[in-house]
N, C-alpha and C positions, 0 to 999 in steps of 0.2 A: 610683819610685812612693811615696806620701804611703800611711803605716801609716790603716788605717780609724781607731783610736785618733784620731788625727792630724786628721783629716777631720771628726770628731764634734766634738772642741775647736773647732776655728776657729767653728764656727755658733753663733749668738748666743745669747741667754736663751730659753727657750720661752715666756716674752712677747710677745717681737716678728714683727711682722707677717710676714714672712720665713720666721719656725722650721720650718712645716710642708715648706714647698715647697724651702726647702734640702735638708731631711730626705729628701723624694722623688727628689732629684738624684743622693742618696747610692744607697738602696734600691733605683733603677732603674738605677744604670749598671751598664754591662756588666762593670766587673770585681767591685766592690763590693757589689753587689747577687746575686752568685751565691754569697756565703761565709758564710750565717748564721750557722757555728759560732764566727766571729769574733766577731759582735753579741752571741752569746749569751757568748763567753768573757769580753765586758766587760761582760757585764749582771752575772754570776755573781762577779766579782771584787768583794768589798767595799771593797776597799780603793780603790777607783773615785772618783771625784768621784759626788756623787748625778745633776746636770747631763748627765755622760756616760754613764752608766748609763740615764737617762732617753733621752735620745737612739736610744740603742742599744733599747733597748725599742718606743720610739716608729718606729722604721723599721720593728721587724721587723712590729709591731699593723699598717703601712701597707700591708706588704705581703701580709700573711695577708687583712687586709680586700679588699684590690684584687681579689684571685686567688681571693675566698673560699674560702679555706683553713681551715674553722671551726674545726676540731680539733685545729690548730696553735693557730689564735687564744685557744680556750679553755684551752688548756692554758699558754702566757704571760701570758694575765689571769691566772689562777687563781692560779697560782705567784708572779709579779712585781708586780700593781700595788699590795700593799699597801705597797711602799716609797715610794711616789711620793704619798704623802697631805699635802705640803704647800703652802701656797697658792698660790703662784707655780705648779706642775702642776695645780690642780684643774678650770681649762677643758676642760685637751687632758685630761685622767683621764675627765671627764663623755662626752668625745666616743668614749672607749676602750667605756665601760662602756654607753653606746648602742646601740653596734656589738656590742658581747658579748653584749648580753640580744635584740638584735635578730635575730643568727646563732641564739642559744637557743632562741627564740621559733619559728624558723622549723625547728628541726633536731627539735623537739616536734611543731610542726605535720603535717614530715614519719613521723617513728616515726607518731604514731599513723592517719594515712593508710592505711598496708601493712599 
């Protein structure tokens, strides 16, 4: 079996048209997709490429969004995306931080509900 490591390199730039739905391929299979503390153990290593790091962030943002998992998701924005503030990331960043004030927006709306 091919290291998650391993599996995050091979996918291209987060440019290309591709990047997400590779990303998904990873995040959703059956083996790779049930290990976060992997994703997290490459997010956390600085010594990472920024690329792969991004990567690994980017799966796990896919999967918290999917599953709305909010307070997984906020707690990965809050913590990670200020690495990722370079141009080449700031589409997929915009798309993160959407999703994060959007889950916000609705987890306020809920509190003040009850």
């Amino acid at each position: 079996m091919i290291s998650l490591k391993k599996k995050l390199l091979e996918i291209k730039d987060p440019t290309s048209d591709n990047y997400t739905a590779e990303l998904k391929n990873i995040i959703f299979d059956k083996i790779y997709g049930k290990k976060e503390e992997m994703y997290y153990a490459i997010l956390k290593k600085e010594s990472n490429d920024l690329k792969l790091r991004f990567s690994a962030f980017y799966c796990l943002f896919t999967k918290y969004r999917r599953f709305e998992q909010k307070y997984q998701l906020f707690n990965l924005v809050e913590t990670y995306i200020h690495l990722f503030s370079e141009d080449k990331y700031i589409y997929l960043v915009d798309i993160v931080y959407s999703q994060y004030y959007k889950f916000k927006a609705l987890d306020i709306m809920i509190q003040n509900a009850i």
